[in-house]
C-alpha positions, 0 to 999 in steps of 0.5 A: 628222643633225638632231634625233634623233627629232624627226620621229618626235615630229610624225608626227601633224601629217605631211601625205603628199602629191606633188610635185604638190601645189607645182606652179608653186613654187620648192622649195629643195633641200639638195644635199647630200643628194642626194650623199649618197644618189648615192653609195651606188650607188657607194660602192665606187669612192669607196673604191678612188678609180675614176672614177664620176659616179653620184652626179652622175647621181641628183642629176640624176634627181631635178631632172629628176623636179621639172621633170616635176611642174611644180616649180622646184628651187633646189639650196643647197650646203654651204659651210665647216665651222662652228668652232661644228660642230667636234666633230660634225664631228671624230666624224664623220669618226672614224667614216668612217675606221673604216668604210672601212678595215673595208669594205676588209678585208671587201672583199679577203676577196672579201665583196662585199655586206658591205663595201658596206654600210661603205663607204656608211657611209666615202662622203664629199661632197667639193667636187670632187664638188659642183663636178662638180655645178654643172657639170650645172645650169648645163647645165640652167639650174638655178638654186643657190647655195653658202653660206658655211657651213651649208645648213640656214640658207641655205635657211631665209633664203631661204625667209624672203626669198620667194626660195622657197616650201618646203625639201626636205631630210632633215635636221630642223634646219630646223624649229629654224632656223624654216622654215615648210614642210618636205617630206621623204622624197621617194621616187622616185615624187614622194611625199613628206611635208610639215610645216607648222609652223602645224600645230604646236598640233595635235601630239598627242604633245606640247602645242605649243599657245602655244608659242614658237619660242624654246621649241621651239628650246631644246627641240631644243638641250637633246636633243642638236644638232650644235652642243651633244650632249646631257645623258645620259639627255634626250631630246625628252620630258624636255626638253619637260616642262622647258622647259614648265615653267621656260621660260628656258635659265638656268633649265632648267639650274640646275633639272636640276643642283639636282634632282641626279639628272643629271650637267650638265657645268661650262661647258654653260650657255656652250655652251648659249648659243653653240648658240642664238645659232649657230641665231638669228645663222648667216652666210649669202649674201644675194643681194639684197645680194651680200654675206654677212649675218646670218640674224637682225640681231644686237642692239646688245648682241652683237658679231660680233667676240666671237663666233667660233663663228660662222665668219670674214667674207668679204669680197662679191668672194670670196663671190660667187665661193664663191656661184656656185662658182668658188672653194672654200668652205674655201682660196677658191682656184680650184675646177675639175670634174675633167672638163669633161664633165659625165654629160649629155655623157658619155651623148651621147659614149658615144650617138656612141662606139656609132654610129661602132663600128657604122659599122665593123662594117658596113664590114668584115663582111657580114651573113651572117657573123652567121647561120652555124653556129657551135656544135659538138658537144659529142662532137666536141670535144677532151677537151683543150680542156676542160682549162685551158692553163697560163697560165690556170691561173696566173691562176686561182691568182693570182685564187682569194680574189679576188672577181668584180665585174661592171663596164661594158664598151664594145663599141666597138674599142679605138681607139674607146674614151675614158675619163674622164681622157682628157677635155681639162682644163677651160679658163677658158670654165667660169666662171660669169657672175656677173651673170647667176647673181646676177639668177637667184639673187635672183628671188623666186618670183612663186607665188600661193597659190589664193584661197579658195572664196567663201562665197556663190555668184555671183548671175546678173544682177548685184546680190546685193542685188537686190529680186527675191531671194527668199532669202539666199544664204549659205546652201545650197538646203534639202534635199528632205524624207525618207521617214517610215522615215528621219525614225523613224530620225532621231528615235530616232538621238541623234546624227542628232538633234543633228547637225541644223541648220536656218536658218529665217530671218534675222528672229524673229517678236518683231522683225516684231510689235515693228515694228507699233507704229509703223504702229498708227495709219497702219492704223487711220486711213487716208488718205482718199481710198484707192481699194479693190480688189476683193481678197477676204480670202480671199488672205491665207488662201491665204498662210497655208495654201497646201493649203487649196485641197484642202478648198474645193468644187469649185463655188466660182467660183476668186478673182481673180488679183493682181499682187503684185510691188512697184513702182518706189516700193516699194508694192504695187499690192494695196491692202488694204481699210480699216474707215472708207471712205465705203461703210462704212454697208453701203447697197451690201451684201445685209441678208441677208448681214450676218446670215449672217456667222459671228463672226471666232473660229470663222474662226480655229477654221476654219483652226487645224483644217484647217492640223493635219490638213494637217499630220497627214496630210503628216507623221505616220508611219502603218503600212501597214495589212492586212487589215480595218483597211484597208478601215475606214481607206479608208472612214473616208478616204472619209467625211473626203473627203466632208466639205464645209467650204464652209458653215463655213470664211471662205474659201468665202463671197462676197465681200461677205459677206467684206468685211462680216465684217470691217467687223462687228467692233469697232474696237478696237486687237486688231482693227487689230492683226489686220488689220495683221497679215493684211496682213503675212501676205498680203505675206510669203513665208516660211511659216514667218513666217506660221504664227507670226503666225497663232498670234500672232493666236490668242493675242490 
């Protein structure tokens, strides 16, 4: 039965899913269950006591349907009834008796399809049925266990205990028993849904946020339970809003009674008490001790002795024979199948009752006999025959209020024909090894849950933190740039807008300028004796812009390639060039040049305007134009094309004239720190970190 409307109250946390999805888990199954559902097929020959094993057969069905999905079933039985359970068990069973003496009537009345619809109601799990059970799975090798008393807490503890993965069952007591994953409403295509209950802050019907599994279960208790019915008019919601606020069971009840609007029966808060401590401390069959347990170790205060609502002990000897089945979980007598066959067999045997009748026939009766002529007309038959005889008139009077049920009918000969019962009784050989079914039943499940997908990919060649990488890779290659159309889009979508998130890099550029100060004085006074090479200043701008080639004239000579990749000793082979060397006097350079060495600002200037309209051309949104205002923008681009910059900009001078333009300059500390700073340019690789410390350059 389980909680009423506690699945209903989770539905937002319901995950649907397929068996699929445990491929390669051990799923522990409540049996019971799939008994109780067999029996519909059969409910009416459960009432009239005829032989059946279609419960037998779809509990079968679905193991098979585990099996093809790659699952491992576990099958757990109900054992003894719990004296805790007693009055739930006693209206029950009140209530079958009334439903099966109702289908009986309705079904004398010939009303077939009503009296069926009571009768599954009246249909009764009997040990015998679950005997004939366990026969089937020992066939297939499927492993299962009987518990002592309830299922619900077998299957919890075995959960607890690794011996499986998840629990497949209807009955919503597993959540208050404290089971992790619950998989319900199994249909027969292997969709289902789960319940984890580490999604249970995420409810959204009810808060469950920080809450306890103490809270939750007396939650549940106070609704309404099998151990405890509830207070009239509390239900889930009513009993979530009190325990959100008063917490403690002695509390909540007090508080209910003193508000005087609900009736609280004299001895609820014992009973109350007795229903918390059945779902914390429920018996249970441990198989890795062999013996039965405690779901829950009792405390030092509690005695299992004061505490009879919890059901009898069982000494290890008889419940390891209640365990694998061979005894009955109420009088622990011998329990037998009432056929030694199981529906496995009985399928084979009816396979070989059909090949041996065919056998015959063959024998006996040619096969031209099948093809002859045998209807008549229907003018050349005897008005008499049409009449019924006698004696069928008798049946029919006999048989007028009685219904006609369709029921199975062997072909074979009648000397052919078996029956259940006349199967022999079953003999000794139909006890279950215990070893064996004790080392099966202990296994814990060797499932492995797939690691999570790493952050970063995997660097080819070895070394993530090699000196070769030019990028972290934490983060994603960046996405190519968009259409103008789809930037005007993004810049008028809010949304779009703030959605985007972009990494620049992993330094800011206050960091790089902060590092400076310590190589100050290294970069202002170098070490003699540094050999300079031919590397014209020219290169650091083509780090800093990397379009400004477009605007250089094509009759300028193309600089010298450098080698800049790093060293075994960490220093790049392009030495730059320092203020005081030995030809620092300028003997060696032309005189004319250093009187036509433009001052160092309008360099700066220089590269400022090219980098914008770079900038300008590449990323500002222009309207297609039409008409004449396209023929003035094509000359207006024309005039722009023609403009030489080889006579303003620093880049096209010759190299002497460059080196000299930089020796021309006041030593002072600004100067170091722009040229430590063109250094910086010149050796990085971001372009997002040389914009800045060019703009860093323009401020000083």
């Amino acid at each position: 039965m389980g909680i009423s409307g506690l699945l209903p109250l989770l539905k937002s946390i319901q995950k649907p899913c397929s068996l699929k999805n445990f491929k390669g888990q051990t799923i522990g199954v409540d049996a019971y269950g799939w008994l109780h559902r067999g029996t519909v097929a059969c409910a009416i020959e459960l009432a009239l006591d005829k032989p059946t094993l279609k419960y037998a057969e779809f509990a079968i069905s679905r193991v098979k349907m585990l099996q093809a999905f790659g699952v491992t079933p576990y099958l757990v039985f109900d054992g003894d009834a719990l004296p805790s359970k007693a009055g739930t068990n006693a209206e029950r069973r009140k209530r079958r008796v009334e439903s099966k003496k109702l289908g009986l009537e309705l079904y004398r009345a010939g009303k077939v399809s009503q009296a069926h619809q009571e009768l599954q109601k009246a249909a009764e799990v009997t040990y015998q049925m679950a005997r004939q059970l366990i026969e089937d799975l020992k066939r297939l090798n499927i492993q299962y266990v009987v518990a002592p008393y309830e299922a619900d807490a077998q299957l919890v503890y075995l959960e607890q205990k690794g011996i499986i993965d998840g629990i497949l069952s209807e009955d919503s007591d597993m959540l208050v028993y404290g089971a992790k994953r619950l998989i319900t409403k199994l249909d027969q295509y292997g969709n289902c849904i789960m319940i984890d209950r580490a999604d249970f802050a995420l409810c959204k019907d009810i808060s469950l946020a920080g809450w306890t599994d103490d809270m939750f279960r007396r939650m549940a208790i106070l609704s309404g339970c099998d151990y405890l019915p509830n207070i009239n008019k509390i239900g889930l919601k009513t009993a979530y809003r009190f325990v959100r606020k008063h917490k403690e069971a002695q509390k909540i009840i007090r508080m209910i009674a003193l508000e005087g609007k609900l009736v609280v029966p004299p001895d609820y808060l014992e009973r109350f008490l007795q229903a918390e401590l059945t779902f914390l401390h429920h018996r249970v069959f441990c198989p890795l001790r062999q013996e039965m347990v405690h779901m829950r170790e009792l405390p030092r205060a509690l005695n299992a002795e004061d505490m009879p609502y919890l059901g009898p002990y069982v000494e290890p000897d008889t419940m390891i024979g209640v365990a694998c089945g061979d005894l009955n979980p109420r009088t622990k007598e011998a329990l037998f199948p009432k056929s030694a066959s199981t529906s496995i067999a009985l399928a084979e045997n009816r396979r070989q009752v059909v090949t041996s009748a065919v056998k015959c026939l063959k024998s006996s009766k040619s096969i031209e006999s099948f093809f002859g002529l045998k209807r008549q007309p229907l003018a050349e038959l005897d008005p008499n025959s049409l009449t019924p005889s006698h004696s069928q008139q008798r049946v029919l009077e006999h048989n007028r209020n009685a219904s006609w049920i369709a029921r199975e009918v062997s072909s074979a000969p009648p000397q052919l024909r078996r029956t259940i019962t006349d199967i022999p009784p079953p003999s000794s050989a139909s006890r279950t090894d215990r070893g064996s079914f004790l080392a099966r039943a202990a296994k814990v499940s060797e499932y492995q849950p797939p690691k999570r997908q790493r952050l970063c990919s995997d660097t080819p060649g070895g070394d993530f933190l090699s000196d070769d990488a030019e990028r972290s890779h934490f983060f994603t290659s960046p996405a190519p740039e968009l259409s103008p159309l789809v930037q005007k889009k993004m810049r008028n979508n809010k949304k779009a807008r703030t959605a985007r998130f972009d990494i620049f890099s992993d330094d800011s550029v206050d960091d790089v300028l902060l590092s400076l100060s310590a190589d100050m004085h290294a970069t202002a006074n170098p070490v003699p004796g540094l050999v300079e090479k031919d590397v014209a200043p020219h290169e650091i701008a083509k780090n800093t812009c990397p379009n400004v080639d477009s605007g250089v004239s094509p009759n300028s000579s193309p600089p010298p390639v450098q080698d800049l990749s790093p060293k075994k000793d960490g220093s790049p082979t392009t030495e730059a060039a320092s203020f005081d060397e030995e030809d620092g006097d300028g003997k060696d350079l032309d005189p004319d040049a250093q009187a036509e060495v433009e001052p160092f600002e309008d360099l700066l200037e220089s590269h400022i305007r090219m980098q914008k309209s770079l900038h300008l051309t590449s990323f500002a949104y222009q309207s297609p134009p039409s008409g004449s205002r396209r023929i003035d923008l094509q000359q207006q681009r024309s005039r722009t094309e023609r403009r030489d910059y080889s006579s303003t900009t620093f880049i096209a001078q010759s190299l002497a004239k460059q080196q000299a333009a930089l020796r021309s300059l006041p030593k002072t500390d600004k100067t170091n720190l722009v040229f430590r700073i063109l250094q910086i340019v010149e050796t990085t690789p971001s372009n997002v970190i040389q914009n800045a410390l060019i703009a860093r350059v323009i401020q000083l």
